[in-house]
C-alpha positions in Angstrom: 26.9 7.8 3.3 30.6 6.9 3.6 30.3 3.9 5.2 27.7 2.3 2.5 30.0 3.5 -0.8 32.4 1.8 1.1 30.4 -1.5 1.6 29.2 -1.2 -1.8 32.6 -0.5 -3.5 34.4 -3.2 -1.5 31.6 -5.8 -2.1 31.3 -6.5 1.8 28.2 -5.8 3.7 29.8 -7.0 6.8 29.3 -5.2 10.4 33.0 -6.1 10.1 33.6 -3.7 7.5 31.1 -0.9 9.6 33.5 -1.9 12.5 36.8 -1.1 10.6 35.4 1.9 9.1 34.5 3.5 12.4 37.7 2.3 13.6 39.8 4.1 10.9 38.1 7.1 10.7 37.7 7.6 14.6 33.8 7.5 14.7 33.2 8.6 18.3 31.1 5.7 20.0 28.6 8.6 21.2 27.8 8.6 17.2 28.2 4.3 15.9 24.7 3.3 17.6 22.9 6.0 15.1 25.7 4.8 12.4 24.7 1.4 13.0 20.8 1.6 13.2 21.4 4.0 9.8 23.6 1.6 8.0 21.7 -1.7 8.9 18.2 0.0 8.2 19.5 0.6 4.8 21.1 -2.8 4.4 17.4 -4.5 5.5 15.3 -2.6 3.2 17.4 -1.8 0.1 15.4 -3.7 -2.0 12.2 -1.5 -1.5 14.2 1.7 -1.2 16.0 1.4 -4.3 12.8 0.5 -5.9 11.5 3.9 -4.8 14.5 5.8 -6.0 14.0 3.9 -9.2 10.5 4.9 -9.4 11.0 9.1 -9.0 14.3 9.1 -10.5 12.8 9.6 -14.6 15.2 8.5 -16.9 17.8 7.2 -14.1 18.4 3.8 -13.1 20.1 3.7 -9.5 23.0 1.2 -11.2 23.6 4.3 -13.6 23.8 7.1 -11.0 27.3 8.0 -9.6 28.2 6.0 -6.4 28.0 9.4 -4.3 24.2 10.3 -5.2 23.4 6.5 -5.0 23.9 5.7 -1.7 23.1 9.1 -0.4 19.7 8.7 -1.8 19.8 5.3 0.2 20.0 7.1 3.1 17.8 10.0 2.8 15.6 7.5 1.8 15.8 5.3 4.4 15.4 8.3 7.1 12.4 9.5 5.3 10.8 6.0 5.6 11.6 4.6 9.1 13.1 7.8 11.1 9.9 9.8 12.6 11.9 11.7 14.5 14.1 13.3 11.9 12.3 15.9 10.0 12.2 15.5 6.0 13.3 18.4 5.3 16.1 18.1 7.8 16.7 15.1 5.9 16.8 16.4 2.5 18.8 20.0 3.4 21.7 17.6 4.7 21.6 15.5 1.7 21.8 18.0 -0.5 24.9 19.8 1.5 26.7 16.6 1.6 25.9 16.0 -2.2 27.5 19.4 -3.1 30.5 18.4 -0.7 31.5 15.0 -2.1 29.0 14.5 -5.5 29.0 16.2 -8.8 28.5 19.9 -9.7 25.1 18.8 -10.5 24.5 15.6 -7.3 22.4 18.9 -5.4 19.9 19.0 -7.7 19.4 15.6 -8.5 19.0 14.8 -4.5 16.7 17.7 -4.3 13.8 16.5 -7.3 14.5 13.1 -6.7 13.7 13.7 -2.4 11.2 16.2 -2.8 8.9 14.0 -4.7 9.3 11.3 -2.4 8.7 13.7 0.3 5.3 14.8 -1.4 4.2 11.2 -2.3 4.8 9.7 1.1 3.0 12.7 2.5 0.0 12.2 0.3 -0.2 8.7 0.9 0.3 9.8 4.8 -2.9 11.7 4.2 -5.2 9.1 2.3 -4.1 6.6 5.2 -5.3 9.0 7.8 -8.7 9.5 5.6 -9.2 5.9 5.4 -9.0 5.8 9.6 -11.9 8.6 9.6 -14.4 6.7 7.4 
């Protein structure tokens, strides 16, 4: 999440920038191939996940929300899209502890509906998919 507010508030989507940020904040290099496939997957398909954050987030553009809850949604997002082999719920527990540690009094909760409901919907389109294979 650090690493994209970064990007986002420095206007520079550069691996450059990834690099410097690992650099300065000692990212062990056990961790930056994760960091990396994280950070690029969310650079790729930004377009689609914003518009999906958009979509459950009633009454809240993603330009309005605060910089913190933006780009953490990005993530969890992301994860919940193109990582099988995290958990969604794994996904949305960290999100949420990492919104309470650097969002608003109020950045939990807002992760939490806004996740959840993605969680449901792509489970229920999940579902109907799987039907569609059985007819």
């Amino acid at each position: 999440m650090q690493v994209l507010f970064q990007m986002e508030i420095n206007k520079d989507d550069s691996m450059e920038a990834v690099e410097l940020f690992c650099k300065h904040f000692k990212v062990s290099r056990k961790l930056r191939p994760f960091l990396l496939k994280l950070v690029q997957g969310v650079k790729q398909y930004q377009a689609e996940i914003d518009g999906l954050i958009d979509g459950f987030s009633d009454k809240w553009k993603i330009s309005r929300m605060c910089g913190v809850d933006r780009n953490l949604l990005r993530l969890a997002v992301y994860e919940l899209l193109y990582c099988d082999d995290i958990p969604a719920k794994v996904t949305i527990n960290e999100a949420i502890e990492i919104a309470k540690r650097f969002g608003t009094e109020n950045s939990g909760a807002f992760i939490n509906g806004i996740l959840d409901s993605i969680r449901i919907s792509l489970k229920e389109e999940k579902a109907r998919d799987e039907n569609r294979v059985y007819e």
